[in-house]
DOSESE-403657 format. One line per 8 residues: number of its first residue (from 1); for each residue x, y, z of N, C-alpha, C. Coordinates in steps of 0.2 Angstrom, whole numbers. Each point is the difference from the previous one (the first is absolute). Example, Ala and Ser with C-alpha at 12.3 -4.5 7.8 and 13.67 -1.06 7.14 Angstrom:
2
1) 66,-28,39,-4,6,0,4,6,0  -2,5,-4,4,6,1,-4,5,3
REM end
This chain:
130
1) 215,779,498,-2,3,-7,6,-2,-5  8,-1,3,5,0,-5,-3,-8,-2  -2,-7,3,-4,-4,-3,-3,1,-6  -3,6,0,-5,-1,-8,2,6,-3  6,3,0,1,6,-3,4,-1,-9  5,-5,3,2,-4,-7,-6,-2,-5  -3,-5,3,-7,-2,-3,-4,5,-4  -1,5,2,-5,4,-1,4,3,-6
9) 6,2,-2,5,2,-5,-3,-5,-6  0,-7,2,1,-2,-5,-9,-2,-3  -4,0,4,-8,0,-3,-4,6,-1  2,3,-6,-5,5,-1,-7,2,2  -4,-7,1,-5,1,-2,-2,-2,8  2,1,6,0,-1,8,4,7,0  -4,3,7,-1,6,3,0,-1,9  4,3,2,-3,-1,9,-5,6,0
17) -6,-3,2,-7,0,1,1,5,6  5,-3,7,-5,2,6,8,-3,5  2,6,4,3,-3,5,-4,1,5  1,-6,6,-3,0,5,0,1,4  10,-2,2,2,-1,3,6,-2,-2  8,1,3,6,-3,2,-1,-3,-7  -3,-9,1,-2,-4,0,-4,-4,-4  -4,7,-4,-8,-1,-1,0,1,-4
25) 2,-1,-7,0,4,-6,-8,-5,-4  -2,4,-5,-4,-2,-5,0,-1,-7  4,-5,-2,0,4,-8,-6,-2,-4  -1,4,-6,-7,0,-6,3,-2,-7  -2,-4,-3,3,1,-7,-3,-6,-3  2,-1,-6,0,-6,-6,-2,-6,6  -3,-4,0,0,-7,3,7,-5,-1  2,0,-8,7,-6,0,4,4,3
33) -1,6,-1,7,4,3,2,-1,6  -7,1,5,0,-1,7,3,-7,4  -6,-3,-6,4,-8,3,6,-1,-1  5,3,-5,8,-1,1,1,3,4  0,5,3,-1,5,7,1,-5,6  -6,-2,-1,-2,-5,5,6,-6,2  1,-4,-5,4,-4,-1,6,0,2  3,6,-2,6,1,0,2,4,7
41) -4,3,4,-1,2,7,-1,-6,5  -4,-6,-1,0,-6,2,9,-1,1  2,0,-6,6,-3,0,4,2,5  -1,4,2,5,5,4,-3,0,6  -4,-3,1,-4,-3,8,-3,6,3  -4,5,-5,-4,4,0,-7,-2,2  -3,2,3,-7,-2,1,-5,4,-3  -6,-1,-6,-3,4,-2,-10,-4,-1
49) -3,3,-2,-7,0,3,-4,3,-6  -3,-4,-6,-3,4,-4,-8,4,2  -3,6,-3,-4,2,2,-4,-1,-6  -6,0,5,-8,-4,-10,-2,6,1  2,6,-6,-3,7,-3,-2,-3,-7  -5,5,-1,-4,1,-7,5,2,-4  4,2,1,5,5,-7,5,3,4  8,0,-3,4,3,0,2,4,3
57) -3,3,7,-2,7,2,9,4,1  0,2,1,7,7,-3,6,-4,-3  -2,-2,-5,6,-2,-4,0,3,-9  5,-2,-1,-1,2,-8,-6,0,-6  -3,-8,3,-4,0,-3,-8,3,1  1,6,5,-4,3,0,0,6,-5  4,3,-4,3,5,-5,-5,-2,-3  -2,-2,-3,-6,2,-7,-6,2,2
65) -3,0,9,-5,2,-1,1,6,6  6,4,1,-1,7,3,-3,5,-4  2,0,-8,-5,6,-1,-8,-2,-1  -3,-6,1,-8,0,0,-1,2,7  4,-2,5,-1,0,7,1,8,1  5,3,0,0,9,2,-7,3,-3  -2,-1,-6,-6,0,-7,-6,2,7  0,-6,2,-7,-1,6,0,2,5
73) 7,-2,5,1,5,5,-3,6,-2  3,4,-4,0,8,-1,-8,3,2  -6,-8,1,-6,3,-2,-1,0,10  4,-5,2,-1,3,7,0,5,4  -1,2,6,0,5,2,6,0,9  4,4,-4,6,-2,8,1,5,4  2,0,6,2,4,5,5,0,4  2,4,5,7,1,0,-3,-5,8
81) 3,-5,2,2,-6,5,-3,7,7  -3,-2,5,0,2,6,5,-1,6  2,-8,-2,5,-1,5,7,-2,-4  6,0,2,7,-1,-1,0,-8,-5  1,2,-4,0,-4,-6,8,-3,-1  3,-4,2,7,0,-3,-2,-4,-9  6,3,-6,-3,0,-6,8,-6,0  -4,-6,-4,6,-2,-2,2,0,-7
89) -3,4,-2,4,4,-8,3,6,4  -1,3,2,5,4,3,7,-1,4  -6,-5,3,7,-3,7,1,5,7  -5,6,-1,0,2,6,-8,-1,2  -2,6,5,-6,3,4,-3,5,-6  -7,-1,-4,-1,7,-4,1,6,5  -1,5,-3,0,8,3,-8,1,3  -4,-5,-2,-6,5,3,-4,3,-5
97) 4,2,-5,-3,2,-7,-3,-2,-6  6,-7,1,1,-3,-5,-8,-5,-2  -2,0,-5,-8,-5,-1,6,-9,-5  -2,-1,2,-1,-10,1,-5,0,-8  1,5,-8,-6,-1,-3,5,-5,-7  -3,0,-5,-2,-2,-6,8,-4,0  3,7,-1,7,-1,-2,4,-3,4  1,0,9,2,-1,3,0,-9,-2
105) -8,-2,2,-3,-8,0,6,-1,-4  -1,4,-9,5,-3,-6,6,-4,4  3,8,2,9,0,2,-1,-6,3  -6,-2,6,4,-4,5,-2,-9,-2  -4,-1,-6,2,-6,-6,4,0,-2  5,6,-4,6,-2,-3,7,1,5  -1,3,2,8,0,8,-2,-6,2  -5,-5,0,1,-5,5,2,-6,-6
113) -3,2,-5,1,-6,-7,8,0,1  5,7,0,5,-2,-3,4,8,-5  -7,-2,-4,1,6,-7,3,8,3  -1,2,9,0,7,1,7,-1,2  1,-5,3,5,0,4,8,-4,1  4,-1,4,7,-5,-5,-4,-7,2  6,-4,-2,-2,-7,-2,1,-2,9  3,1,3,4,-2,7,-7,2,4
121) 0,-4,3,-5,-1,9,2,6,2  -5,5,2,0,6,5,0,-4,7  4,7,6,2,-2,5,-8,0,2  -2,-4,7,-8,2,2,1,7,3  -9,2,0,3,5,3,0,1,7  5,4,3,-3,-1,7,-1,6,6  -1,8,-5,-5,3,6,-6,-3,3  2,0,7,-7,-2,4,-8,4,-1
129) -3,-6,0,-7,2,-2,-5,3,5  1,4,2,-5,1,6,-9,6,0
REM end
């Protein structure tokens, strides 16, 4: 992660998406921004792999449509998870109580964009899943 942590400072408009591993990172953002990403992690004998998505998915450039998106969630109907959910907007296990609803979805669009959270790569997590 310290490979794209500098990088990430300097392109606003690029968010890390998704860790998956060590190793595994995903970033989301502007396309020329990515590709300087790209480029410049190339240079540094970095190995990277682009992904064909429809759109943006957790990055900055999803901020204009959180408030249409919670607008609609709010019409659904949510419930509190049956089994052990680990939350990665929280970063832990919920309580059991906790519902997965309108606002939660929001949070977990913007903490992934960027806008909730620091600019720096979170560590992954690693409570075991069982």
């Amino acid at each position: 992660m310290a490979d794209v942590a500098d990088l990430l400072a300097d392109e606003p408009a690029v968010a890390l998406a998704a860790v998956n591993g060590p190793g595994d990172l995903v970033l989301s953002g502007a396309a020329a921004a990515i590709a300087r990403i790209r480029d410049e992690l190339a240079s540094r004998a970095v190995t990277t792999k682009a992904l064909t998505v429809s759109h943006a998915f957790h990055s900055p450039l999803m901020e204009p449509m959180l408030g249409e998106f919670e607008a609609i969630a709010r019409e659904c109907t949510f419930r509190t998870p049956s089994l052990p959910i680990y939350s990665t907007v929280h970063g832990r296990l919920l309580d059991g109580h906790e519902t997965m609803d309108a606002a939660y979805w929001t949070e977990h669009i913007r903490a992934l964009s960027g806008s909730a959270t620091p600019s720096r790569p979170p560590s992954a997590p690693t409570p075991p899943m069982s």
